[in-house]
N, C-alpha and C positions, 0 to 999 in steps of 0.2 A: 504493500500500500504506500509507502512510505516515497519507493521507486516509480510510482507511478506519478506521486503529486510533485515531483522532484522533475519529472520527465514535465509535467503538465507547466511548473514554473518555466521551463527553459522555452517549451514551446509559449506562452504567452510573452515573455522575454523576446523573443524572435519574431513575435507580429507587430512588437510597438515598437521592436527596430526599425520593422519595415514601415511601417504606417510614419515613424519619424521621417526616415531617407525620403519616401513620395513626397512627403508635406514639403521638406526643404526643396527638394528638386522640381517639384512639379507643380506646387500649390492644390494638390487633387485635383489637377484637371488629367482629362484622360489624355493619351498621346499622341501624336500628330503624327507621327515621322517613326526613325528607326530607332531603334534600341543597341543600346550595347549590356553584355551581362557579365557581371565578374561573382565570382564565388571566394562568401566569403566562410571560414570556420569557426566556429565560436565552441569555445572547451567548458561543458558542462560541470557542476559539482564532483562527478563521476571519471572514470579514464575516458570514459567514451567520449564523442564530439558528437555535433551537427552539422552539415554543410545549410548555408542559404545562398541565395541569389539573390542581390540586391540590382535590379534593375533601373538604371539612368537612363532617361527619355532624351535623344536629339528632333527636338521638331523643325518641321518642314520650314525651310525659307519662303516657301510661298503665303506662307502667313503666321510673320515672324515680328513681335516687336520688341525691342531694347530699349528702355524707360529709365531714367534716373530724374531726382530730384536732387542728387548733391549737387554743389559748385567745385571747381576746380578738380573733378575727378574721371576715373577711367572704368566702365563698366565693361565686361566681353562676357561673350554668349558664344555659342554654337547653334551650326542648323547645317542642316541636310536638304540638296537639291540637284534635281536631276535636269538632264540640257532644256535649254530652253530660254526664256527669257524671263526678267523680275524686275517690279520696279520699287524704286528705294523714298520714301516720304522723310523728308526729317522736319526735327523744330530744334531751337534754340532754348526754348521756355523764355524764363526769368534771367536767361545767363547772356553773355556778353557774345558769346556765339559757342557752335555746335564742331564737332571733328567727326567724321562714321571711316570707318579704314574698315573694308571688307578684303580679306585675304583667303586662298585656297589654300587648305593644309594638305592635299595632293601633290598638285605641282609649285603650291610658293608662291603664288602668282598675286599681285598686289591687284584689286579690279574695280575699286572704289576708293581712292582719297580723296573726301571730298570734308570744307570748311566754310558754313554760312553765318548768318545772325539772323534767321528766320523765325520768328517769335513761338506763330502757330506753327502747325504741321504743313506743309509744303511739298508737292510733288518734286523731287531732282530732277532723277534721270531712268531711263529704262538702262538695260547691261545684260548681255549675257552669261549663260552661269553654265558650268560642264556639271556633270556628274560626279558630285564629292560632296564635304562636309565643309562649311566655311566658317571662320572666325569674324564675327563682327563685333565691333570695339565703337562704344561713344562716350566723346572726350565731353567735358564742359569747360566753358572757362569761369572767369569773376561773375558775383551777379552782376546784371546791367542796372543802375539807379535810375535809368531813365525811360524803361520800359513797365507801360501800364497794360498790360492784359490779363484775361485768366488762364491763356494758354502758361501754363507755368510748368511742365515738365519739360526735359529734352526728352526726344523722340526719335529713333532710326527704324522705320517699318517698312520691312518687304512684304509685295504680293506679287502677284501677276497682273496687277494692274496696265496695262500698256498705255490707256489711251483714256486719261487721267481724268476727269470732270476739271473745270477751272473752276482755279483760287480766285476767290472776288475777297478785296481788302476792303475795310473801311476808312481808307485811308490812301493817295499815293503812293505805292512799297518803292523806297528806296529814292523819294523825291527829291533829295538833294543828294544823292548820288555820293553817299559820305564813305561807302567801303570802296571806293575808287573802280569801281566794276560797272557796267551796265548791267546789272542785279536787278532781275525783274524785270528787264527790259527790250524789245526784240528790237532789231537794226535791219534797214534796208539800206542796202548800198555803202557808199564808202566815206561818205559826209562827213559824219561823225566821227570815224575812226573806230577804231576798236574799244578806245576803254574813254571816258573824260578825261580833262587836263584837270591838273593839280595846282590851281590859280596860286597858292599860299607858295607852294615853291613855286610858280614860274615869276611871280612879283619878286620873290628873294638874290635870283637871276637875272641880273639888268642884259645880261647878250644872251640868254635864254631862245630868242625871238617867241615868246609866247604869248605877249601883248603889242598890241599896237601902239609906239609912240611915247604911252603912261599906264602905269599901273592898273591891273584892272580891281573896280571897287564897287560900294554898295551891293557884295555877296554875304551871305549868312555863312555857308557851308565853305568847303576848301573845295568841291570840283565841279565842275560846270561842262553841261554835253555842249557841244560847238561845232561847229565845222570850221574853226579855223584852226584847229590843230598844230599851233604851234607856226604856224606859216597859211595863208588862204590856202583855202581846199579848191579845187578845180571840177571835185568828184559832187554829184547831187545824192541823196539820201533821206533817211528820216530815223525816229526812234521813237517806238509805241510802248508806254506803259504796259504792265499787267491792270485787268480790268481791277474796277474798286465802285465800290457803291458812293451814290453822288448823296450821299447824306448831307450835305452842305449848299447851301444857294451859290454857293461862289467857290472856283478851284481860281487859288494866287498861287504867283509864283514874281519870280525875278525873270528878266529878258534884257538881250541888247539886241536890236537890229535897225537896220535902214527901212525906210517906205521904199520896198518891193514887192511885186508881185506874188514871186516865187519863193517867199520867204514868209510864214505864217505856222499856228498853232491851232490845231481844232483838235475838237472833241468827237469821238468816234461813238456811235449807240450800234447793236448789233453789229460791229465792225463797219459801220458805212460811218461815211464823213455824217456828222448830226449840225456841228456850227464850228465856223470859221472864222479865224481874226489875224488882223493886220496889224503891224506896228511899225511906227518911226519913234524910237527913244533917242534920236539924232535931232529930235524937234529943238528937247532943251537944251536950254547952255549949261554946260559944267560950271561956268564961272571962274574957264583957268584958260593959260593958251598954252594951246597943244601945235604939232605938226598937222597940217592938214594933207587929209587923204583925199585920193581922188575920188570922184562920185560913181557910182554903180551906173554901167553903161546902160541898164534897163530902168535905174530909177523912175520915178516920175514927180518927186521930192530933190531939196537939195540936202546933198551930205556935211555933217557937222565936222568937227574935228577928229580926232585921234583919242581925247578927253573922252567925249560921245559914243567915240567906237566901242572904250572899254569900261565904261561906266555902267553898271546892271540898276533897272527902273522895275518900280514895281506892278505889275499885269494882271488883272480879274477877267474872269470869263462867268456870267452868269451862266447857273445849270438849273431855272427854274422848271426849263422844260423838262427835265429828265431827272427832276428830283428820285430820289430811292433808287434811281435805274440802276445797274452796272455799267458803267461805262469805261473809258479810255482816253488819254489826250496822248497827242502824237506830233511832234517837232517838225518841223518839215524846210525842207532844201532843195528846191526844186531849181536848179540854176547851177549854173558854168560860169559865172563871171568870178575876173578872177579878183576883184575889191570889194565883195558881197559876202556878208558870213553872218550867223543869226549863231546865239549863245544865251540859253535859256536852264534854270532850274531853279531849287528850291518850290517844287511844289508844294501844292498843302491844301487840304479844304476850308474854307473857312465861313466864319456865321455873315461878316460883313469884308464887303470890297476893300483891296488897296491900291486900286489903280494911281497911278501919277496921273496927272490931266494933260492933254496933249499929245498923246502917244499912238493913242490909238486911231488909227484914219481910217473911215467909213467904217459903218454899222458892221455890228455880227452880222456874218452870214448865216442865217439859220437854213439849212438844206432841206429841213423835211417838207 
């Protein structure tokens, strides 16, 4: 009798091992993916032993997430995925930005390093995946002081999503263009260049050629989308926000441009132009003398100085009509001349206008 309740202790002993192991590993949820099994022995009161099998769950990358609330820290997981294709969501939360490093433990292969400041969760990128087991790692960094959401975890989530729903912001994402990226941003053509300029250093760089003449000033942020690139661009282009809901009567920002045709900012609703606007920030005077530039061979305005050229005014565009809508604003550089260049940002939505007076020549265009 004695050997039996001895036997029955070891066997209850053996299920709250395992029932511990699932809990830690798994949180009782059942298991996605493959298993690996290791045996372990446990020596009873007696000479004899017992063998068990403590089974650890690898789940499926196709629906896989990596969660942390620390700051400054490194979480890694495992999952298991066979060829195919996976796409990767991440967030930043509350933290100053996000790191996901997904690597194959097969062949070594490094198949994601990728580093944002994406608050909520955000679609990346789609990737291909072979047949293996992969390590996924998310970094955090500082918290951010200056981010108000409740998205507040970091986030690295695979699925097999391909063909994402859009992210609609409440907000401009990335409107003054502060991680030095076109973050959020899609580019047509070659206008704008690849990334914005870096106004803060190119003003600290008097033979930089990154201004015209004088300093450029009246910017909030350090980088500004432009087509002058450092030198007039020759190339035409544009750069279309991620959609954001028009919760606000008025989207401001900062601009410089001459009164030209082919140089304007509109607001896009279901992807079609919705309202168009014009500007000459060349109207006012600086109140300094600068070099004077030559005038834009298609103007229809006269051009100001070099002061003018690089001085940012401030720009509202009413969204009465497309309040709550999702919408989009989009840069635009439709032109070859080579003394013509438009340099706009800091967006933002806002409750009331801050237009400067005089800048804007003829009415919005409203399309619809």
């Amino acid at each position: 009798m004695a050997g039996v309740s001895k036997g029955l202790i070891t066997y209850v002993v053996m299920v709250v091992i395992v029932i511990i192991v699932w809990y830690l590993s798994t949180g009782f949820r059942l298991p996605g993916g493959q298993s690996s099994t290791t045996t372990t022995t446990i020596s009873g009161p007696s000479t004899s032993s017992v063998s068990t099998t403590t089974i650890m769950y690898i789940y499926p990358c196709s629906n896989f997430d990596e969660l942390t609330q620390a700051n400054n820290t490194t979480v890694t997981d495992e999952c298991n995925a066979s060829s195919g294709y996976l796409g990767l969501w991440v967030a930043s939360g509350n933290f100053q930005y996000e790191k996901v490093l997904i690597k194959g433990l097969s062949d070594n292969r490094t198949y994601i390093n990728q580093t944002a400041n994406y608050s909520c969760t955000t679609f990346y990128a789609n990737f291909s995946v072979s047949n293996q087991i992969y390590s996924v790692s998310l970094t955090t960094g500082p918290l951010a002081s200056n981010v108000l959401t409740s998205c507040t975890l970091a986030r690295a989530k695979l699925n097999t999503t391909l063909f994402p729903p859009p992210t609609i912001y409440n907000n401009v994402y990335n409107g003054n263009f502060m991680d030095g990226e076109y973050t959020g941003w899609s580019l047509y053509g070659k206008g704008f260049g690849t990334a914005p300029i870096n106004i803060t250093k190119a003003n600290e760089n008097t033979t930089s050629q990154c201004y015209v003449g004088q300093p450029w000033t009246g910017y909030i942020g350090s980088y500004i989308a432009t087509t002058y690139n450092c030198g007039l661009s020759n190339a035409p282009g544009n750069i279309t926000s991620s959609l954001f809901y028009a919760n606000q009567p008025f989207l401001n920002f900062k601009i410089i441009s001459p009164q030209d045709n082919f140089l304007y900012v509109e607001i896009l609703y279901n992807n079609t132009p919705y309202i168009i606007a014009h500007y000459n920030t060349y109207n006012i005077s600086s109140g300094s003398t600068c070099n004077v530039i030559s005038p834009s061979p298609n103007s229809t305005g006269s051009n100001s100085s070099a002061c003018a050229s690089t001085t940012f005014r401030n720009a509202s565009i009413p969204l009465v009509t497309v309040i709550d809508k999702p919408i989009q604003v989009r840069v635009v550089a439709d032109t070859l001349n080579r003394q013509t260049y438009i340099a706009a940002g800091d967006f933002a939505l806002g409750a009331k206008p801050k237009q400067d007076q005089g800048i804007l020549y003829g009415p919005y265009n409203f399309t619809h």
